[in-house]
N, C-alpha and C positions, 0 to 999 in steps of 0.2 A: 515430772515424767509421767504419762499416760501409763494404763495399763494394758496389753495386750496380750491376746489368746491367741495360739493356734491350734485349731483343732485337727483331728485325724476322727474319720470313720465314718461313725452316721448322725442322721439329723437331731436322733436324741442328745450324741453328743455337743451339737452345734447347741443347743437349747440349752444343758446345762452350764455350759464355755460360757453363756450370759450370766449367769444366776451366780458364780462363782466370779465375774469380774465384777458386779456389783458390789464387792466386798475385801475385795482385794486393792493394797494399799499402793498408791503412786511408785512408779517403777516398777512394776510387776510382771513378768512374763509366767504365764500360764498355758503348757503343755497340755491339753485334754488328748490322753492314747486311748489307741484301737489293738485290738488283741485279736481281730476274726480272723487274721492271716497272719502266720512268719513273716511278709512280706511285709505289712501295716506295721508290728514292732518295731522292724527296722527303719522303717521310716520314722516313725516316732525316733529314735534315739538320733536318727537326721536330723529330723527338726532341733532336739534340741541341745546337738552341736552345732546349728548355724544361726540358733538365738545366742547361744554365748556371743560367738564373732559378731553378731550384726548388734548387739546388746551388752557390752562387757560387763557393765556397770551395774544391769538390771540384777533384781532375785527373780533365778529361776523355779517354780514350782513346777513338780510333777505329777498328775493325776492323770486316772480313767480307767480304761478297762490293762493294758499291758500294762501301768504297775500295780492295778491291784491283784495281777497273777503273780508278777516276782518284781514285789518293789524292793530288795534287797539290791538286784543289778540292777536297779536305776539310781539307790542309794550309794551305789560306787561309781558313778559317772561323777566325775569331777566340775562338769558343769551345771551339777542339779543344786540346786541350794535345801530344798524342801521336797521330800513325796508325801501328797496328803491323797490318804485312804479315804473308801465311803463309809458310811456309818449304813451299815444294812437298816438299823430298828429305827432309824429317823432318815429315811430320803428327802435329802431340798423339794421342793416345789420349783419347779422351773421357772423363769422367763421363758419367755415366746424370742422365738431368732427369727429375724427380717431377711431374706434374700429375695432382696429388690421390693415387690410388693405381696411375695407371698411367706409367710410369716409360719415359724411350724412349733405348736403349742403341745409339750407333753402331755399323758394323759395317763401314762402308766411306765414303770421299768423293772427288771428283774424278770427272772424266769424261773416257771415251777419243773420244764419239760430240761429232759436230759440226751437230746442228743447226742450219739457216739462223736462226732467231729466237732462240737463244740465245747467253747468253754467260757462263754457268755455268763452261765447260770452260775460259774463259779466267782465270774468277775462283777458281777452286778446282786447277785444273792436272790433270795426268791422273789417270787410276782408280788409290786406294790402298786396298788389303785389310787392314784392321788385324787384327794378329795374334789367331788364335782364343785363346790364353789371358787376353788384355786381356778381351777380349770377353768373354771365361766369367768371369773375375773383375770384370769391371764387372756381369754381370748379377746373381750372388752376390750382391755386395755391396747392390744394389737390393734385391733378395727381403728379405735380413738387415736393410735399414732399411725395411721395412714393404710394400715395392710388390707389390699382387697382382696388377699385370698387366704384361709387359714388350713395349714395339713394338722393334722392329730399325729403325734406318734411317738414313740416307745419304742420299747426291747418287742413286749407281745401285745398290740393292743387290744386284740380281741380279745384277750384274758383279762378284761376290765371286770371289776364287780358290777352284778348288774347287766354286763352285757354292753358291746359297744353300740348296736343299734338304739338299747335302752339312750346311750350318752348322746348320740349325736344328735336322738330324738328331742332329749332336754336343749340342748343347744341350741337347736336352729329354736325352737318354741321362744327360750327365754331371749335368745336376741335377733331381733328380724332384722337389725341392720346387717347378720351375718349373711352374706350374699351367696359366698362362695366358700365350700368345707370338704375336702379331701383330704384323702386317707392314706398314710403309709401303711409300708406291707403289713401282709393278713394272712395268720394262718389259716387254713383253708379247712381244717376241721371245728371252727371255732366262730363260723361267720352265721350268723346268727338268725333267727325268722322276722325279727321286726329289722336288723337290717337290709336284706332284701327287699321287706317291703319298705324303705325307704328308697333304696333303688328306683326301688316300680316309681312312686308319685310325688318323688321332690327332686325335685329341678336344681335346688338349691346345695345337692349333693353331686359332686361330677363322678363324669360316668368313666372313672377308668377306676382298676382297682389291680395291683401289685401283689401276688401271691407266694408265698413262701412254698417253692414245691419242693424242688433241691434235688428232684431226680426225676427219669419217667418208668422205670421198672420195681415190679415190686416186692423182690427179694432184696433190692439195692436200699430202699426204702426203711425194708425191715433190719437191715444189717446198720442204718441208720439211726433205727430208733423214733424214725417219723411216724406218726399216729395217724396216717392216710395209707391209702395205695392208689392205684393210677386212678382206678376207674371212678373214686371219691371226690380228686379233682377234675377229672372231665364231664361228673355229674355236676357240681359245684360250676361249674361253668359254663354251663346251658342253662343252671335255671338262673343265674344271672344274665344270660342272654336274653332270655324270656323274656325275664322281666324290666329291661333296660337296653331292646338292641343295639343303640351306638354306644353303650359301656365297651372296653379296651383291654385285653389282659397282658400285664407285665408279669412275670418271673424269676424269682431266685434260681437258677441252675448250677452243681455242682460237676463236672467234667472230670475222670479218675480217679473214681472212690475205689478205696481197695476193695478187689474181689471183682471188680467191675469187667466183666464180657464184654466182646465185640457185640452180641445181641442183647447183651442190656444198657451198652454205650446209644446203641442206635433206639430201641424204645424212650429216651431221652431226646434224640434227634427226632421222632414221630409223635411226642408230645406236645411238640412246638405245633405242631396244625391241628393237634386234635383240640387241645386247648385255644387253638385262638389265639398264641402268645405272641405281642409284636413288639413288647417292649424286655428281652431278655437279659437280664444279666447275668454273664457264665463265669464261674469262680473256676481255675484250675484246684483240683484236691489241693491243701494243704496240711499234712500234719501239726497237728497242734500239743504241745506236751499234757503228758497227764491225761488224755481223751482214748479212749477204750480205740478208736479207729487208727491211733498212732501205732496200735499195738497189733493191728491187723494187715496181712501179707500185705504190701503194697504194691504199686503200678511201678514202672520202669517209669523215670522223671519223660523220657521221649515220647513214651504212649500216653501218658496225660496231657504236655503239649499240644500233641497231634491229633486229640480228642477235644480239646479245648478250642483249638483252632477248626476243627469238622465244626464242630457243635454252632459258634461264633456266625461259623460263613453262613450256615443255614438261618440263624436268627438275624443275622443280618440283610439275605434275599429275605425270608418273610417281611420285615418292616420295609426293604425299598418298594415289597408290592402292595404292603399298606397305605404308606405317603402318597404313592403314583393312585390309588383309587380314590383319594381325597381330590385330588386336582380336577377340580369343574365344577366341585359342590359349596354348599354356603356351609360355615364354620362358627357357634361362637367362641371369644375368644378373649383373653388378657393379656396385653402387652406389660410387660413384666420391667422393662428395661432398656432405655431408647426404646428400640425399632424390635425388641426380640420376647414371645410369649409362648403360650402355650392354646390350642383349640382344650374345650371343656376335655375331652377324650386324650390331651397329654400327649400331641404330637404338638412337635416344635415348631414356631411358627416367625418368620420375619415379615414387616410389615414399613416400608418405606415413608417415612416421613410420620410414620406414629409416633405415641409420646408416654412416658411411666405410666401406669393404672388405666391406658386405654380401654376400654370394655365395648364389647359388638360383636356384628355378626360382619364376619371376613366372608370377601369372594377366595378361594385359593386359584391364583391365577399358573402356578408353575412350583416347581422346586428344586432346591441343590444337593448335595449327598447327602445333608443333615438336614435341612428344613423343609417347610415351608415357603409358598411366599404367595402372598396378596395383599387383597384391598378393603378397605371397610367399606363396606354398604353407604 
């Protein structure tokens, strides 16, 4: 019997679900949970009630970040055979995980910062810097089994020793066959002087970059814990403009943080333009146990919905009017999968009768509610 992961959460976890199936013995079922939302727990314990049924036979293991907050209630699910904890003082070194041909290469995990609404830092321990030769030889190895594009990313990457500009600077240097190196999200207090100037004059760096903002007001900010205020990321995002005008901004945004106003709901809704952001994603508040924000007055469950869903529609017009201002321009671009990629700037992109690893420059001839769609030059 094969071994199989299912992962929940983010790309880090998708990275370590590797590194952890390489080791793990035939028949395996491996759980990797997500802990950022109530919502992700429970899914997690989904998942693996319908590995028992679809796997009777298998051992099931449980890891990641929702049991290493309360692995005792996953050690009472009757269908878990195993919960394995991380070892804060010795973190794995990851493999690289392939979706399609772009391949996403840890580079760091854990956190030193304490936000009130999370509990990341508890579930993963402090900031750890994995050794840049790991790093340079996990990326190799990706490029050598076919990946034409590599993401970096972590819990916080920019909290790299050294500096992430310093890392990605060694990288593209030590491998020119690396073509293509994008970045998962960034905290926005922490993006660096030589990354920027990587921005400005390498090509070989794509020009979208994904910011951990999480709010647009700046009492909501402080009541957070976040080590910005507005006017930090709307600076942070012009001199990125500057110096990379077809660079992109994507968004973490959080919708019904307690305490949260009608006028500092909507200073979140006017972020969206001031920052430039087209690629948003909006989390409704979730309390999380044990986090200083569970502990703070909270929102009516309907005014967070109804804020979430404001918040969405507006981030959703912004990007239709992005997509629509691409239509008649030349694009470069990777086709990722059949017919479906991405332009360097991270809009979604179909491309009829392309093929895995396509690379070029797209006419954009049209588009549909989600994509793109063109032609190769």
């Amino acid at each position: 019997m094969s071994v199989e992961t299912i992962t929940l959460g983010c790309r880090l976890n998708f990275a370590e679900s590797e590194t952890l199936k390489m080791s793990a013995a035939p028949g395996t079922v491996i759980v990797n949970s997500c802990a950022v939302t109530n919502e992700a727990v429970r899914q997690t314990r989904q998942a693996i009630r319908r590995a028992r049924r679809d796997r009777p036979s298998a051992r099931i293991i449980a890891t990641g970040c929702a049991v290493q907050l309360d692995p005792q209630a996953f050690r009472a699910m009757p269908e878990v055979d195993e919960v394995r904890l991380r070892d804060f003082a010795a973190p794995a070194v990851t493999a690289g995980f392939r979706q399609r041909v772009r391949s996403f290469v840890a580079v760091q995990t854990g956190c030193d910062h304490r936000c009130t609404f999370c509990t990341i830092w508890q579930a993963r321990g402090p900031s750890v810097t994995l050794p840049y030769p790991a790093v340079r030889d996990a990326v190799a190895r990706e490029l050598d089994l076919g990946a034409a594009e590599i993401v970096l990313t972590g819990v916080d990457i920019t909290a790299v020793e050294g500096g992430l500009g310093r890392l990605c600077e060694r990288l593209l240097a030590d491998l020119p066959q690396l073509k293509r190196l994008r970045l998962s999200s960034l905290d926005s207090m922490e993006v660096d002087e030589a990354l920027l100037a990587l921005f400005a004059g390498e090509q070989r760096l794509m020009p979208h970059v994904h910011l951990s903002l999480q709010h647009g007001d700046d009492l909501i900010l402080k009541r957070m814990k976040r080590r910005h205020l507005r006017a930090d990321a709307v600076r942070l995002v012009q001199r990125l403009k500057k110096v990379r005008p077809d660079l992109t901004i994507g968004a973490d945004l959080i919708a019904g943080f307690p305490t949260e106003s009608e006028e500092a709901a909507r200073n979140s809704l006017t972020l969206l333009d001031e920052c430039d952001i087209v690629a948003a994603h909006i989390f409704p508040f979730s309390p999380r146990p044990n986090t200083p924000a569970a502990r703070m007055p909270q929102l009516a469950p309907e005014v967070i919905k109804a804020r979430s869903a404001r918040l969405r529609a507006a981030a959703a017009e912004r990007r239709g009017a992005w997509l629509n201002s691409l239509v008649g321009t030349l694009q470069p671009a990777l086709i990722e999968n059949g017919e479906k990629g991405h332009t360097d700037n991270f809009a979604p992109l179909f491309v009829a009768g392309s093929g895995r690893s396509h690379q070029g420059t797209v006419r954009i001839t049209g588009r549909t509610a989600d994509h793109l769609l063109g032609t190769f030059e």
